[in-house]
N, C-alpha and C positions, 0 to 999 in steps of 0.2 A: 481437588482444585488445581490447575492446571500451572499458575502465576502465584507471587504474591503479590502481583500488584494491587487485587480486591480485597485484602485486607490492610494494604498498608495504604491507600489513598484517602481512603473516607477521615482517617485523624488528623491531617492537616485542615481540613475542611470544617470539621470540628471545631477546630482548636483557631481557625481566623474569625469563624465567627463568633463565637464564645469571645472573642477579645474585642471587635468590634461591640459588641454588646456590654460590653464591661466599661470600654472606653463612653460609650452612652452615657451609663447608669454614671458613669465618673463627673458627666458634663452636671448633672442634675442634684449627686452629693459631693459636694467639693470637699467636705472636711471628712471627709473618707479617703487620705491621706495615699492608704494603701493602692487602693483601686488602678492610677496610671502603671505602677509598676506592675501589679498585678495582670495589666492587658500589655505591658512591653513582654514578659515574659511568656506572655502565651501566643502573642505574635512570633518569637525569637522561636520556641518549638515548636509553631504552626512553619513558618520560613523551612526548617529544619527537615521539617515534615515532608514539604515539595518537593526539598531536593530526593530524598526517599522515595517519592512518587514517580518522580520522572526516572529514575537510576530503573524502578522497579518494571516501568510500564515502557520503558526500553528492553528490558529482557524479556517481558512478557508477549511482544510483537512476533517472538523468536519461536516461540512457543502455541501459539492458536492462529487458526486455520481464517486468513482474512481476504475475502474476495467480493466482486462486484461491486457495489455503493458504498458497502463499508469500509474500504480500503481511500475514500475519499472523506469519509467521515475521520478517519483513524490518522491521515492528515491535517484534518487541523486539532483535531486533540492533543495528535504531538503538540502543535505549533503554540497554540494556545497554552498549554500546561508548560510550558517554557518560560512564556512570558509570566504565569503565574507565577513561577519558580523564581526569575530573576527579579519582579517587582518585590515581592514580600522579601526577599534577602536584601533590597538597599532598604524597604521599609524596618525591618528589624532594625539593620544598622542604625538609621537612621532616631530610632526609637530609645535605643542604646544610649546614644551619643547626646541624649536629652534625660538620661538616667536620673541626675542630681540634681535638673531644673527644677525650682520648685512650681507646685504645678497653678497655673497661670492662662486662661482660658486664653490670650491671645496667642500662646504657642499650641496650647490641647486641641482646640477648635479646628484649625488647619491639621492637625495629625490627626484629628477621627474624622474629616474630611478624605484627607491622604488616602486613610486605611477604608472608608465605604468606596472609594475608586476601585482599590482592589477587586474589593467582592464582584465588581462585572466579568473582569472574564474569568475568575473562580468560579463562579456558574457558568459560563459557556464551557470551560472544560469540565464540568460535571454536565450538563446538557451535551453533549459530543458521548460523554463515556457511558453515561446510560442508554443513549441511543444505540450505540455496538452492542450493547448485551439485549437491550429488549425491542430494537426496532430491528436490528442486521442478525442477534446472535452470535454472533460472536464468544466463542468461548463454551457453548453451549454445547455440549455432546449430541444431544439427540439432533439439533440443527446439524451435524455436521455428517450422521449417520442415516440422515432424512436425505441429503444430498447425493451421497454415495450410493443411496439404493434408487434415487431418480435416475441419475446417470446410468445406472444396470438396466434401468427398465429403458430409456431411450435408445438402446443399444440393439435390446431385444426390437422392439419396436422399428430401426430399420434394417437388422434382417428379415426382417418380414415383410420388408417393402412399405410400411406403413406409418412412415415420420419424414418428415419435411427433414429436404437435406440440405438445402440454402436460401435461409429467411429474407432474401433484399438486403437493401437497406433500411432501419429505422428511423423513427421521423429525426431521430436525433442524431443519428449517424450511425448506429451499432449493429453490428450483425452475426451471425453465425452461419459457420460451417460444416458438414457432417459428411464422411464417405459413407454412400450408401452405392445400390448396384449400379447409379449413374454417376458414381463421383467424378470417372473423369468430364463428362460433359459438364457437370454443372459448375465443376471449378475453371474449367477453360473458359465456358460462357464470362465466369466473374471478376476473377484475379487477371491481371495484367504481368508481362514480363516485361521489367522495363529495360535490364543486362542480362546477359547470357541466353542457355536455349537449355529446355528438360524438355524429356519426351513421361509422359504420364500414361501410365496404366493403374485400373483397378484390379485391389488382389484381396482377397480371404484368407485369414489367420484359421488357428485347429476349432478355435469356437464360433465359426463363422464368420466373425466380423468384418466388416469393409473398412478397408486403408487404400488410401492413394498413393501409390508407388513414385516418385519424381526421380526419374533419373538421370543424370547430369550429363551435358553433352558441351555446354561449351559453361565456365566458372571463370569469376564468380556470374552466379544468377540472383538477379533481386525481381521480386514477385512480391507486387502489391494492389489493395482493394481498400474503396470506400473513400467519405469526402475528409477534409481535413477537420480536427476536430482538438481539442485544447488538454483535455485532461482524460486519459486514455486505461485502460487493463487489455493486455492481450493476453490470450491462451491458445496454446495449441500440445495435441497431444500427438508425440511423435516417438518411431522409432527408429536409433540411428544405428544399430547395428551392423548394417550394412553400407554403411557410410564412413569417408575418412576425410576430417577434416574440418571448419566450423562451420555452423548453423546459428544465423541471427533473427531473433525475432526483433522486428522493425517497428518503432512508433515514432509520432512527429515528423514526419519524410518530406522534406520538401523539394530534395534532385537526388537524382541517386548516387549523390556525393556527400547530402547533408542528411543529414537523423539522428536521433538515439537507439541504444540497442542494448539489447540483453545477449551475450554471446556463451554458447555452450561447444569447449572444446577441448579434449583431454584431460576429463574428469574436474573441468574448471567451468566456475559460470561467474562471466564478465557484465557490469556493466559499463558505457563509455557512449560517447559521442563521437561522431563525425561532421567535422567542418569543413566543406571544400575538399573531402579527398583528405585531411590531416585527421589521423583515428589519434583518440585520446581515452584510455582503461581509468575510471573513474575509480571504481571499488571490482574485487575480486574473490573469489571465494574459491577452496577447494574439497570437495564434499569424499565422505569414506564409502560411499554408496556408488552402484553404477549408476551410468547417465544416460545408459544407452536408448532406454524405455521409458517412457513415461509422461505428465502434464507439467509442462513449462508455462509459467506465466512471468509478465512483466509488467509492473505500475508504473507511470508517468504521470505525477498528479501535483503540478505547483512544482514545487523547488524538491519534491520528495519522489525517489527511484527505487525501487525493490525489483527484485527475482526470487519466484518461489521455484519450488521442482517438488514434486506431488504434492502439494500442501503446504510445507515446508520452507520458510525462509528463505535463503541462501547468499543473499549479497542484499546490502541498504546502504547506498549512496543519497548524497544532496549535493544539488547543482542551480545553476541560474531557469527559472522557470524557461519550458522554451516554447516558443509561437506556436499556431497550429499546425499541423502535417498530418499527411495520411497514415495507415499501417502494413503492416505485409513481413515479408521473412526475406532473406538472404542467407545463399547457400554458397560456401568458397572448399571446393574439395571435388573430389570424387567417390563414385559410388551412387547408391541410392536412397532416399530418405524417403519414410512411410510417415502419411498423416492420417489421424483417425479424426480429430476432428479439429478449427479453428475459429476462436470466436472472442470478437470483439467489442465492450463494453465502457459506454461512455460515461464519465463519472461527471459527477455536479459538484 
């Protein structure tokens, strides 16, 4: 098991309802004396229990591999499991702080009122977190190892000339990229340069693969594709070995002054904003691994911002939701950067 968060959420969940159920049976035996304290007390470690949950199912983000839909579902689970967390802590208190009343259907009534409020979004954050494990996967090895041998075979498939190397755009907005033997034509066709100039060539690694070499001739360059869109994942797989300097993957773009960005640059990966030209480092991370090679992605989804790099975490930021914008990269340096492939997915 990868987390503890799947052992330690389900007992608060347990433990709120079991006391809402208790507080019932209470409404119906009144001279069952015990009964209110007995559901104050299992509210107080069911409270206890959330905070457990959310401490847990923050670490556990750090830990499994969350991509495409899911990482918009896995958004409001946070959000949601928050509010569950905060409500049941003043309902405890609250619960508490009636310890010695004795017990009196005008006060009982409204506090097993109180506490069936709760239980809505206690289910929506349990509907959000079953859905990651048995609608997205999440968590799941074989799902994540089913992935990884897709991705080998699509790879196979355009050296061989035999895979679509750039889908349009979706009805929704989304799309993907791939080098294959026409990459430079089909990313010139698509992508826009809105600052600076790269001159592009296609080039083959030792196992044939096709990358799009960009080489810089006048920085920074911002290179961008597709319509504006609200709640965003980009990926791209790139190698920067040959490059000096930073590389931003671009979402929300609305001049090539304003955006959000995921920034990778001297074994750092930033996220931040730009407003008018005023760059603002939100969250930063500095990883032990090289950065040179590899799949970068970046989430924009509501008030919630992540950076992965192969799979892998790297920086989680929260910020003010921002409007819709397009996507694309920006390059400030010199050198050349290879892409293998870019692809962008619109979350709901």
């Amino acid at each position: 098991m990868p987390n503890l968060h799947p052992m330690v959420v389900h007992f608060p969940i347990a433990l709120i309802i079991v006391a809402f159920a208790v507080d019932v049976v209470a409404l119906f035996f009144r001279k069952i004396s015990i009964l209110p304290r007995m559901s104050t007390i299992l509210y107080v470690l069911g409270a206890l229990g959330a905070i457990g949950s959310v401490v847990s199912g923050e670490a556990a983000v750090e830990t499994v591999a969350v991509a495409g839909q899911a990482s918009s579902i896995l958004a409001n689970h946070e959000d949601v499991g928050e509010i569950v967390m905060y409500y049941f802590l003043i309902y405890a208190v609250l619960r508490l702080a009636l310890w010695w009343f004795s017990f009196r259907l005008v006060f009982w009534i409204p506090l097993t009122v109180i506490g069936a409020i709760g239980l809505i979004p206690l289910y929506q954050a349990s509907s959000f977190g079953g859905r990651l494990v048995y609608e997205q996967g999440v968590g799941v090895a074989m799902v994540d190892s089913m992935a990884i041998e897709l991705e080998e075979k699509e790879r196979e498939l355009l050296r061989m000339g035999m895979a679509e190397e750039f889908s349009g755009l979706g009805e929704d907005g989304a799309w993907h990229w791939r080098a294959g033997e026409n990459a430079v034509n089909t990313f010139n066709a698509a992508f826009e340069t809105v600052t600076g100039q790269v001159v592009t060539d296609t080039v083959q690694d030792s196992e044939g693969n096709y990358w799009l070499a960009l080489s810089i001739v006048e920085s920074p360059a911002m290179i961008t594709y597709g319509i504006p869109v609200t709640n965003v994942e980009l990926l791209a797989e790139m190698d920067l070995s040959d490059f000096d300097g930073s590389t931003r993957l671009l979402h929300h773009v609305t001049d090539s002054l304003s955006y959000h960005f995921m920034e990778v640059e001297d074994g750092m990966i930033r996220l931040g904003v730009s407003v008018d030209g005023e760059m603002e480092i939100e969250e930063e991370s500095s990883l032990s691994q090289s950065l040179e090679v590899g799949v970068f992605r970046v989430v924009g989804d509501q008030t919630h911002f992540r950076g992965y790099f192969d799979g892998d975490l790297a920086v989680h930021g929260h910020g003010s939701a921002p409007g819709a914008g397009v996507t694309g990269f920006a390059i400030v340096g010199s050198g050349t950067i290879k892409l293998a492939r870019m692809q962008m997915t619109v979350l709901q």
